[in-house]
MIRO-113909 format. One line per field, with one value per residue (C-alpha): x, y, z; chain; residue in three letters; residue number from 1. Coordinates in Angstrom, 3 decimals, m for minus. Example, Ala and Ser with C-alpha at 12.3 -4.5 7.8 and 13.67 -1.06 7.14 Angstrom:
! residues 2
c1 <- [12.300,13.670]
c2 <- [m4.500,m1.060]
c3 <- [7.800,7.140]
fivo <- [A,A]
lumkol <- [ALA,SER]
guvo <- [1,2]
This chain:
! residues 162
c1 <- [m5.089,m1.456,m0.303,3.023,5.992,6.157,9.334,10.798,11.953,15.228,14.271,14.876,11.442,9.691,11.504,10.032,7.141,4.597,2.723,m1.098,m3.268,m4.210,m5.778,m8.503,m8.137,m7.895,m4.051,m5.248,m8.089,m4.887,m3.395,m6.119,m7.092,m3.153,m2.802,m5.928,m5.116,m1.383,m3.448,m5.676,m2.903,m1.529,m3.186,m3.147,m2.895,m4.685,m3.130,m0.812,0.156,1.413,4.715,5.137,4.825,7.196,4.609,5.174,1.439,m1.129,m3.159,m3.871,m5.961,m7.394,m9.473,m9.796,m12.937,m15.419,m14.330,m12.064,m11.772,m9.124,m8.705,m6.746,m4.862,m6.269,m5.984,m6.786,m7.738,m6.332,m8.043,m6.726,m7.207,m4.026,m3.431,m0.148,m0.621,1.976,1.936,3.382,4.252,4.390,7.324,9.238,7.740,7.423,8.408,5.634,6.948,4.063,3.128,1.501,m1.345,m4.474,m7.220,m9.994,m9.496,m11.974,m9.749,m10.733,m9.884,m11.282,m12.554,m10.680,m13.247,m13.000,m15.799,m15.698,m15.027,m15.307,m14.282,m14.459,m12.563,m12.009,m8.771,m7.264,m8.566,m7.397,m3.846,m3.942,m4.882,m2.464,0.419,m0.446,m0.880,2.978,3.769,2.412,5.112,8.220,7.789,8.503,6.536,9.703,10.389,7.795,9.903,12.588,16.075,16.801,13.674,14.029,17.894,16.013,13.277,15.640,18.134,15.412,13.623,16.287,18.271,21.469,24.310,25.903]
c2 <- [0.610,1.604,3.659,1.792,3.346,2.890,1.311,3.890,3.699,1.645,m1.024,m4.419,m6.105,m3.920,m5.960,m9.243,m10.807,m11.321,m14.694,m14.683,m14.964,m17.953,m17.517,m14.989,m15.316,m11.970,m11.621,m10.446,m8.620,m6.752,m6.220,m4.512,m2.808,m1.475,m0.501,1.461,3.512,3.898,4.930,7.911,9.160,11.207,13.608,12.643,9.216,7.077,3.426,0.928,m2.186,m4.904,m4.923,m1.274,m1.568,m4.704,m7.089,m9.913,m10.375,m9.770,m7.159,m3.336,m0.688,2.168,5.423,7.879,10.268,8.539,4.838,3.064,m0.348,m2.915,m6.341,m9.469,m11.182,m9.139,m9.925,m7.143,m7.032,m4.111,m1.963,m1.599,2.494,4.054,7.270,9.196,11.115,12.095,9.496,9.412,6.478,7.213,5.054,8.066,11.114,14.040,12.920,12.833,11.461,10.887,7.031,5.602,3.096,1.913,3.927,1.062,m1.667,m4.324,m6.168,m9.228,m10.424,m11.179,m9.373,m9.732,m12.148,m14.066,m13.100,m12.405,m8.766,m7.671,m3.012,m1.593,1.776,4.429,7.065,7.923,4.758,2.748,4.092,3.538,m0.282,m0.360,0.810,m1.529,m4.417,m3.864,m3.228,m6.880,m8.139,m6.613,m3.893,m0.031,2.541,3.795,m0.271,1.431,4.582,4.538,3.973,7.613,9.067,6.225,7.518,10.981,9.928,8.013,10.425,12.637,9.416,7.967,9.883,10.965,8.739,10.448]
c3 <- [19.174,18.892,16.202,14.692,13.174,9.455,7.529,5.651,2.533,2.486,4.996,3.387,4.842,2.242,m0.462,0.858,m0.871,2.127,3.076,2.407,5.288,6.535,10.299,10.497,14.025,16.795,15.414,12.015,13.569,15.452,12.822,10.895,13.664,13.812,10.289,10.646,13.377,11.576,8.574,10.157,12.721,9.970,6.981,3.371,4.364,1.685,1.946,3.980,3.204,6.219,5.280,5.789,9.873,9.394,9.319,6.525,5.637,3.286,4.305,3.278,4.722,2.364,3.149,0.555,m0.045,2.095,1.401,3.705,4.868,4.554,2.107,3.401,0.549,m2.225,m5.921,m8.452,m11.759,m13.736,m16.474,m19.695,m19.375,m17.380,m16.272,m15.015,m11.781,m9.081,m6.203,m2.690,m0.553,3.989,3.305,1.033,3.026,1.272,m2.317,m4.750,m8.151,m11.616,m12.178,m14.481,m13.440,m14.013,m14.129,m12.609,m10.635,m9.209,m5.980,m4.492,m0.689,2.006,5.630,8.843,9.191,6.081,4.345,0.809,m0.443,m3.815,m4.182,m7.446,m7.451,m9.784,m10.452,m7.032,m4.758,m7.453,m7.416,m3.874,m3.909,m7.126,m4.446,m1.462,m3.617,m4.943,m1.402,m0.826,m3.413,m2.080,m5.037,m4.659,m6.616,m7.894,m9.566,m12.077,m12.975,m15.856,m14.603,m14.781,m12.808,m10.671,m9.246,m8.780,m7.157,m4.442,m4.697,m3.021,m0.974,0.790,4.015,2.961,5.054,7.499]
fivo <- [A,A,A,A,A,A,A,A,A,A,A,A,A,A,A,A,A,A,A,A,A,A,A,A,A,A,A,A,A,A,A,A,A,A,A,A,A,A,A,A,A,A,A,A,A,A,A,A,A,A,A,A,A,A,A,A,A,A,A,A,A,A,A,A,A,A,A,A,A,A,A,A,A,A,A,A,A,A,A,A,A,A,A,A,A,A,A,A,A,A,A,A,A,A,A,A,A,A,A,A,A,A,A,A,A,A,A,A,A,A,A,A,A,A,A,A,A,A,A,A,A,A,A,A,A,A,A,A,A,A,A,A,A,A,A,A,A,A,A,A,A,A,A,A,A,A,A,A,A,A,A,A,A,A,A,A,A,A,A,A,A,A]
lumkol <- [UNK,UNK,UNK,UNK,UNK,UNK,UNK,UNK,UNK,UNK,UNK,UNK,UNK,UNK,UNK,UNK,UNK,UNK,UNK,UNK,UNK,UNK,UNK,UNK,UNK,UNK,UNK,UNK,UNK,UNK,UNK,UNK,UNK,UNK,UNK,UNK,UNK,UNK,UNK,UNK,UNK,UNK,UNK,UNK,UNK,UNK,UNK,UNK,UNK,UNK,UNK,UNK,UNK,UNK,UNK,UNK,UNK,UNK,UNK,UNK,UNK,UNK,UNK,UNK,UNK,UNK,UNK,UNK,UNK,UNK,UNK,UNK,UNK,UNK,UNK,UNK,UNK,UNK,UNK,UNK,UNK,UNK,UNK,UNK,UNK,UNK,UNK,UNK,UNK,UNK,UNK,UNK,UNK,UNK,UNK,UNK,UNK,UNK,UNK,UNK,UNK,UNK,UNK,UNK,UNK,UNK,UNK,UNK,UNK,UNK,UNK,UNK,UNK,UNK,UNK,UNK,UNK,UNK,UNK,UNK,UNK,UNK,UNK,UNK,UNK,UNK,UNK,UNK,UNK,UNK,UNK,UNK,UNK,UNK,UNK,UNK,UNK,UNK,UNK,UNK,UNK,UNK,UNK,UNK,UNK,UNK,UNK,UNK,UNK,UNK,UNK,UNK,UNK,UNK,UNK,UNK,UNK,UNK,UNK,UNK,UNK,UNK]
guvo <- [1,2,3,4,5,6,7,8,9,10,11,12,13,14,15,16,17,18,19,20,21,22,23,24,25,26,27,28,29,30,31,32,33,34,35,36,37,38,39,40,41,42,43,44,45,46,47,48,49,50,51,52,53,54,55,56,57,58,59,60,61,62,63,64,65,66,67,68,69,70,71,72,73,74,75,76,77,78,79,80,81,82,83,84,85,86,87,88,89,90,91,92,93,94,95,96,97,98,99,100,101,102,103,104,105,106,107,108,109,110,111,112,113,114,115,116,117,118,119,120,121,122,123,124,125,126,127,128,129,130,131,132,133,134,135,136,137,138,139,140,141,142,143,144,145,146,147,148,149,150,151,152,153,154,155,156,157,158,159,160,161,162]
């Protein structure tokens, strides 16, 4: 499968809310297939979300210390525990900035195939679906930083123009 380029930072179609799946059909299987390989062609790559190869649907890939696989219109439920820790996104390379999230999550979607999936995840892999889920609403990690760390944080994220 063909590793995609990812939408940086200050593309628009990361701003769009995407459409929830409704064909688990080969497209979607493509798609998942896609994000995966997008996923493991580079290191420290823990999450991607549809929208980040341009692709205006509800799906995110995950792999982080042992578990990977993908959910297809997922819906989490959010623990009342949160924790701050620094957070990346492959759409602002290099620039890790401290969120606070929740510490556990349980997500509910769906296989490429349909079937029912239920993950329960704990610190990091719960950050990570935390991220891709926003990424499914059109919402940055930096919407969740105060108005001041959020100019410093793009200040550093987005290309200087030329």
């Amino acid at each position: 499968m063909t590793v995609r380029p990812i939408r940086l930072f200050d593309d628009p179609v990361l701003r769009s809310v995407a459409e929830p799946v409704r064909d688990f059909d080969r497209g979607l299987r493509d798609l998942v297939k896609a994000l995966t390989a997008t996923l493991r062609a580079g290191p420290g790559r823990a999450g991607l979300a549809a929208p980040q190869l341009g692709v205006p649907l509800r799906v995110i890939v995950y792999s982080y210390d042992g578990r990977s696989g993908h959910l297809v219109n997922p819906r989490l439920e959010l623990s009342e525990r949160r924790v701050t820790a620094d957070e990346a996104c492959l759409s602002a390379p290099g620039v890790w900035w401290p969120l606070e999230r929740s510490y556990m999550v349980t997500a509910r979607g769906r296989d490429m195939f349909g079937k029912p999936v239920t993950l329960r995840a704990l610190g990091v892999l719960a950050r990570v679906l935390q991220h891709e889920a926003d990424h499914l609403d059109g919402v940055l990690f930096s919407d969740h930083l105060a108005e001041d760390e959020r100019e410093r944080f793009l200040a550093e994220a987005l290309p200087t123009p030329r």
